[in-house]
C-alpha positions as CSV (number, residue, x, y, z in Angstrom):
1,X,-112.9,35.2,7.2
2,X,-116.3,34.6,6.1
3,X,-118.4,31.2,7.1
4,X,-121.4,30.0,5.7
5,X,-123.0,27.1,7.6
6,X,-126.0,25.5,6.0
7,X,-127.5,28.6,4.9
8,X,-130.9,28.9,2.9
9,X,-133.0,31.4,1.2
10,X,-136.4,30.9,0.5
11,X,-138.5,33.1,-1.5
12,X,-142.3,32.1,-0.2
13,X,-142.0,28.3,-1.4
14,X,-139.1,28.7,-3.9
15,X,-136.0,27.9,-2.4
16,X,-133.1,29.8,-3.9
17,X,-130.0,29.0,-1.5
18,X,-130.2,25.3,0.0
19,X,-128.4,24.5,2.6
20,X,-124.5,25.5,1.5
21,X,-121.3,25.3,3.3
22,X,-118.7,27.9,2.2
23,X,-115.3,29.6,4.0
24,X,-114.1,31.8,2.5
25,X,-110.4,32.6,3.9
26,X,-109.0,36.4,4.6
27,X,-107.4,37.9,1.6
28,X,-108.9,35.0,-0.8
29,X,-110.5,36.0,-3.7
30,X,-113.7,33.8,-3.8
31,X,-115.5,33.6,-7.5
32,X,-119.2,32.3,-7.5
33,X,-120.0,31.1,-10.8
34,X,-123.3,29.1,-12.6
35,X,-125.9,30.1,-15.1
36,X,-128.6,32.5,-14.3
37,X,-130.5,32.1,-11.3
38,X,-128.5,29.6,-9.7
39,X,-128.1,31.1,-6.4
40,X,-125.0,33.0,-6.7
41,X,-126.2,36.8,-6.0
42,X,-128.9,36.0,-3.5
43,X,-125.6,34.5,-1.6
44,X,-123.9,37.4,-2.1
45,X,-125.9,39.8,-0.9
46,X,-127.1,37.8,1.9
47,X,-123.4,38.0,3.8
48,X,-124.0,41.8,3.8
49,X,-128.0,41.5,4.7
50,X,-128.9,43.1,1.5
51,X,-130.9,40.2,1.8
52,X,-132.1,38.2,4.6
53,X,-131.1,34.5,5.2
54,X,-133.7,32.2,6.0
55,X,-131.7,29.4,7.9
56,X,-128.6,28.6,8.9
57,X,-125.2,30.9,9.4
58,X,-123.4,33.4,8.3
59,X,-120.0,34.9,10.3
60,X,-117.5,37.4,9.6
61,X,-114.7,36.8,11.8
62,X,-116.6,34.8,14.1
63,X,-119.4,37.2,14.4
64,X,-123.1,36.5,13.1
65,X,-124.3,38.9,10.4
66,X,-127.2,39.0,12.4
67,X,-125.5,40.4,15.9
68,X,-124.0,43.4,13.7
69,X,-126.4,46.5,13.0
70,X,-126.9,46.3,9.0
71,X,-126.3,49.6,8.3
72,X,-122.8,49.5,10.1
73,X,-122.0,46.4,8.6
74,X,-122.5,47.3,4.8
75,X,-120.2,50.3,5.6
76,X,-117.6,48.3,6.4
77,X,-118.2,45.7,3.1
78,X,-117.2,47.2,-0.2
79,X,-119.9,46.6,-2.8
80,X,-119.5,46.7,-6.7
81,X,-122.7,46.1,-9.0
82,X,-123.0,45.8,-12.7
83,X,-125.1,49.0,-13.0
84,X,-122.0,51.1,-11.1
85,X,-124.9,52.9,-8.6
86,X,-122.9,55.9,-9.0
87,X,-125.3,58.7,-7.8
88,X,-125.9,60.8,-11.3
89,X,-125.8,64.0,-9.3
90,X,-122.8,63.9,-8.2
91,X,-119.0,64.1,-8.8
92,X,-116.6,61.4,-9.1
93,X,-115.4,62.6,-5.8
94,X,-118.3,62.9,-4.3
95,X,-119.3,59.6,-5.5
96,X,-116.1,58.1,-3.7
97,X,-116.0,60.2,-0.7
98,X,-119.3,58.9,0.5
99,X,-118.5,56.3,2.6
100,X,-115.4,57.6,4.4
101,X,-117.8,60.7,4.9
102,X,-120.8,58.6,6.7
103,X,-117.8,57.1,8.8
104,X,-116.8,60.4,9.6
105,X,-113.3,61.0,8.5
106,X,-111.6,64.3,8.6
107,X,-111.8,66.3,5.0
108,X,-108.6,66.1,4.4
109,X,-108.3,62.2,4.8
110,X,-111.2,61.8,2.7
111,X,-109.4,63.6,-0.2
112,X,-106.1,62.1,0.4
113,X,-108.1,58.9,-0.2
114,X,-110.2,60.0,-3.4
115,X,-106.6,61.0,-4.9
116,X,-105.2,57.6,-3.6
117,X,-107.6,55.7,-5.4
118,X,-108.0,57.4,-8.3
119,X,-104.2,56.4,-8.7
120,X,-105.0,53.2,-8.0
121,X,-107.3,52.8,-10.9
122,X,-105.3,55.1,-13.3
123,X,-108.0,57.9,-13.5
124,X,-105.8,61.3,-13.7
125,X,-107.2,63.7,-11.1
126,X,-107.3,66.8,-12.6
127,X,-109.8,64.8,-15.6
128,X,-111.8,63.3,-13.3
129,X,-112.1,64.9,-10.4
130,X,-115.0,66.9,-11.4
131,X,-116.6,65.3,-13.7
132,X,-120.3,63.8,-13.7
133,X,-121.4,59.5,-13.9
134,X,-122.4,60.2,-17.6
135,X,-119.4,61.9,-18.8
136,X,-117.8,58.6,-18.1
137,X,-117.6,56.2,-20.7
138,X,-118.6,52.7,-18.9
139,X,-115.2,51.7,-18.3
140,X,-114.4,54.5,-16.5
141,X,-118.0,54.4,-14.5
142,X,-116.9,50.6,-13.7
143,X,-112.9,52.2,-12.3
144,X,-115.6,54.8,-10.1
145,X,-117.8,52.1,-8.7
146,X,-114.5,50.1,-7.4
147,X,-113.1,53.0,-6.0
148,X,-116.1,53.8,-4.1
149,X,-116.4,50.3,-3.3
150,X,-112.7,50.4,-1.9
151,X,-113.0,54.0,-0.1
152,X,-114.2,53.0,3.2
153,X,-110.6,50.6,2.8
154,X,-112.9,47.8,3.9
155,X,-111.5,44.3,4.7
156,X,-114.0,42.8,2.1
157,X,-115.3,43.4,-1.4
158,X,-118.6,41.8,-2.3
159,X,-118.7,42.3,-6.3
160,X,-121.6,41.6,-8.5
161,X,-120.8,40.8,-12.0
162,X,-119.3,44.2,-12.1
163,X,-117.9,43.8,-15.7
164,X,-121.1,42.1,-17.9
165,X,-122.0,45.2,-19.4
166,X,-118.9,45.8,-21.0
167,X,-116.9,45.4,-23.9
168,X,-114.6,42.3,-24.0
169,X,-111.3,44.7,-24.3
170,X,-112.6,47.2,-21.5
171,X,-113.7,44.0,-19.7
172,X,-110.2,42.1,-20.0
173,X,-108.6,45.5,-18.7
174,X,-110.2,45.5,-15.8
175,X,-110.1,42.2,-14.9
176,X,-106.2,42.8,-14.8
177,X,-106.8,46.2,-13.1
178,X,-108.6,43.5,-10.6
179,X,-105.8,41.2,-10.1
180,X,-103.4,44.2,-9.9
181,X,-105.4,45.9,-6.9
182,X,-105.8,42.5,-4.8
183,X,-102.0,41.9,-4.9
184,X,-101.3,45.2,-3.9
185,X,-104.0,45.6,-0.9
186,X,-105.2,42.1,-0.4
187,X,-108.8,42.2,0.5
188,X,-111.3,39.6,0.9
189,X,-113.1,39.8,-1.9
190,X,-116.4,37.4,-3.2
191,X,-116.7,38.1,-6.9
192,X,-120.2,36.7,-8.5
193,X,-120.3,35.8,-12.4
194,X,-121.7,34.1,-15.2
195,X,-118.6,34.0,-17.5
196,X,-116.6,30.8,-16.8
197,X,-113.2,32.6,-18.3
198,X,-113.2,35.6,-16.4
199,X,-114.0,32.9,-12.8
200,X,-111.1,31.0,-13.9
201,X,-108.9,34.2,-14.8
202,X,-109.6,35.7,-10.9
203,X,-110.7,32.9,-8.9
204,X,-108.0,31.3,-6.1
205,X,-111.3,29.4,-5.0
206,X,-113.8,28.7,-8.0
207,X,-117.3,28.2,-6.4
208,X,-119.5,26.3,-8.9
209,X,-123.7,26.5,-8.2
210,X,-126.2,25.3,-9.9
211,X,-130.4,25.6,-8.1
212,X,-129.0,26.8,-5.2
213,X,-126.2,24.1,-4.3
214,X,-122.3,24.1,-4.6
215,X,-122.3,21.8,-6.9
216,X,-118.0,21.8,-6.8
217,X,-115.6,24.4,-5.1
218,X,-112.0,24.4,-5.2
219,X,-108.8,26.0,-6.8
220,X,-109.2,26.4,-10.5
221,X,-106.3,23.9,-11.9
222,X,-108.5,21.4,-9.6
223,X,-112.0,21.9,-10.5
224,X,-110.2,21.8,-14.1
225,X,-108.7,18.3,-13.6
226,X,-111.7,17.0,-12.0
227,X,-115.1,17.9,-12.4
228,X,-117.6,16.6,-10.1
229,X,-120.2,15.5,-12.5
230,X,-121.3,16.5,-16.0
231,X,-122.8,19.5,-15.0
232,X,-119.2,21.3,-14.2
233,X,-118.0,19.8,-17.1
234,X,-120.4,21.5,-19.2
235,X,-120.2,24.8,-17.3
236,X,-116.0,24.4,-18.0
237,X,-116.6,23.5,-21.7
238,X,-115.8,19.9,-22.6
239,X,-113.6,21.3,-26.4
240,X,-111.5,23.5,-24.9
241,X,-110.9,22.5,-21.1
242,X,-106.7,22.1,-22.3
243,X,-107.1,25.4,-23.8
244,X,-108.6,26.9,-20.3
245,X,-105.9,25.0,-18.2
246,X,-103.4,26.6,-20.5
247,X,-104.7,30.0,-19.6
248,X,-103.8,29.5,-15.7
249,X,-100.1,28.9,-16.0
250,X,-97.3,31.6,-17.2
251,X,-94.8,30.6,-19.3
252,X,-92.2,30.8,-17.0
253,X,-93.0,27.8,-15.2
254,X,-92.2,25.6,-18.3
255,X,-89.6,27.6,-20.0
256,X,-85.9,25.8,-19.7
257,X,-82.7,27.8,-19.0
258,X,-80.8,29.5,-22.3
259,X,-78.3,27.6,-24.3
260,X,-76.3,28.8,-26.9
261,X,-78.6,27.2,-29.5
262,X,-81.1,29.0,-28.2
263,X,-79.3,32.3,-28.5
264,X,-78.4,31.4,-32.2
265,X,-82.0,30.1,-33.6
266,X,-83.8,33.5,-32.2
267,X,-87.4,32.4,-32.1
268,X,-90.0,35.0,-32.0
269,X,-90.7,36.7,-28.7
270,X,-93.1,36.1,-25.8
271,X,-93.2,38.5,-22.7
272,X,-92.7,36.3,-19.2
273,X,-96.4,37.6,-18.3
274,X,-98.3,35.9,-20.7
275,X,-99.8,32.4,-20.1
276,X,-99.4,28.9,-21.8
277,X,-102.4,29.6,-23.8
278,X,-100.7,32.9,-24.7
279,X,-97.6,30.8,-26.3
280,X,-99.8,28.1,-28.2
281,X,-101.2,31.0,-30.2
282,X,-98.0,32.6,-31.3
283,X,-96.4,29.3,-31.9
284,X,-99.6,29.0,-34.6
285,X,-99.0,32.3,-36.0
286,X,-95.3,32.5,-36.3
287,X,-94.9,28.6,-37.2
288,X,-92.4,27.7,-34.9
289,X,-92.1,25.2,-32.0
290,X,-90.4,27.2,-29.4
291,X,-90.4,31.2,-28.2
292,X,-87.9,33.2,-26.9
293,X,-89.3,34.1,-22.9
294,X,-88.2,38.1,-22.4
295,X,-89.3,40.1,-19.2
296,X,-90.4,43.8,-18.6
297,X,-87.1,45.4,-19.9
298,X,-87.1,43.1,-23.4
299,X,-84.1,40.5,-21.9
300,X,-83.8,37.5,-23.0
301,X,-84.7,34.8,-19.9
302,X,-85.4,31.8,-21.7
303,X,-87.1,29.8,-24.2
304,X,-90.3,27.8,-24.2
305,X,-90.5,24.8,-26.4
306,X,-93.5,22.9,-27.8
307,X,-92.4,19.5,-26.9
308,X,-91.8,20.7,-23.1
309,X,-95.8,22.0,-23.0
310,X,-96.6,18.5,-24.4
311,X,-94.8,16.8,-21.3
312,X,-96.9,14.9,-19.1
313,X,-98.1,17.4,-16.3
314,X,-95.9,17.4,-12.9
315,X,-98.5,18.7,-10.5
């Protein structure tokens, strides 16, 4: 668990952090989201002293940030930046062994965990193994910065817009690379970003600044629902807030049980991973009002009908 308790930053008389209150529960994944300068990386970097706090308290499992010697602290808190920090002279591997190296693990652990997380992130050893930061195109930079992030197998990741520099596909792929990794190890991770879509895509608890406030928290379908002023409903984008609602729920949780009707009409398809928003779409494209659900192996599950999205909401 991480507590923050009325923490500020100042910068000589520019306050940048005022006063916030934030938990942020083990194996949560935390996004911090507003427009530049809002507060959200000085925060982020102050829970693993990158940066000083000027006031107030910060706790990892009950313990001050400031009782814990820095450098032992940031080797036990993943960090993932934007720019990678991958060091240019070195290997992949070397570039991911570091930390399990300054914690002194034995060789061979160290590589078992290199392979393990190259795995992970679906880099093939033998390609990568050896190779240098730029013979990596920056998707695959982004996959080494994660892994070195994770290497240490620390209980939490502090990530700083990680994916802004990179293509929306490459971006989108990683996001879901994201989501893949937390289900399978479930660390406590505090995600920072500017991209609204990409908070509400990872986000259990969406964390909304603005001048150095938390101007709303909450889960995603809630901040949604009910922003706090006109400020959040700006940031969430008044046109297409239905359209971003759509994008949280699968179509699963709306599609009814198979008929024989349904059998007969054969609708076009719609895999049991994609979202709401997903369905809207292809019910555009194809001209139809209801989509044949299949899962992983192509079977038919169900069928998602217009009229049943249009339902008054049951939450």
């Amino acid at each position: 668990m991480i507590e923050l308790q009325q923490v500020t930053k100042r910068f000589g008389m520019t306050v940048a952090v005022d006063a916030i209150d934030l938990t942020i529960e083990t194996g949560e994944l935390c996004v911090l989201v507003g427009t530049s300068g809002c507060g959200k990386s000085t925060t982020l970097r102050m829970i693993n002293r990158l940066i000083p706090h000027s006031a107030g308290d910060i706790r990892i499992d009950g313990t001050a940030v400031t009782d814990l010697d820095p450098v032992q602290l940031r080797r036990r808190i993943g960090y993932a930046i934007q720019s990678t920090g991958l060091f240019p002279h070195w290997t992949v591997a070397q570039n991911i062994g570091l930390v399990p190296q300054l914690l002194g693990w034995p060789k061979a652990k160290i590589q078992a965990r290199i392979e393990e997380l190259l795995a992970l992130l679906g880099l093939d050893r033998t390609e990568f193994w050896t190779k240098y930061p730029h013979q990596l195109s920056g998707g695959q930079a982004q996959r080494v910065g994660v892994a070195r992030a994770l290497a240490g197998d620390p209980d939490i990741l502090l990530m700083d817009e990680p994916f802004g520099a990179l293509d929306p596909i490459t971006r989108e792929n990683l996001q879901d690379e994201l989501l893949r990794i937390q289900q399978a190890v479930r660390k406590t991770i505090v995600f920072v970003t500017h991209d609204i879509d990409e908070a509400l895509k990872l986000a259990n608890r969406l964390v909304i600044m603005d001048q150095g406030k938390i101007i709303q928290q909450g889960e995603p379908w809630y901040v949604l629902e009910q922003p706090a002023n006109a400020f959040v409903e700006n940031l969430l984008g008044k046109a297409d807030r239905g359209l971003k609602q759509a994008s949280l729920t699968l179509v699963t949780a709306l599609m009814d049980t198979l008929d024989e009707s349904s059998r007969q009409n054969n609708p076009p398809p719609i895999d049991a991973t994609a979202t709401l928003k997903d369905a809207m779409s292809a019910m555009l494209w194809h001209r139809t009002d209801r989509l044949n659900v299949v899962n992983a192996q192509k079977e038919l599950i169900g069928q998602l009908r217009l009229d049943r999205m249009l339902r008054p909401k049951e939450r």
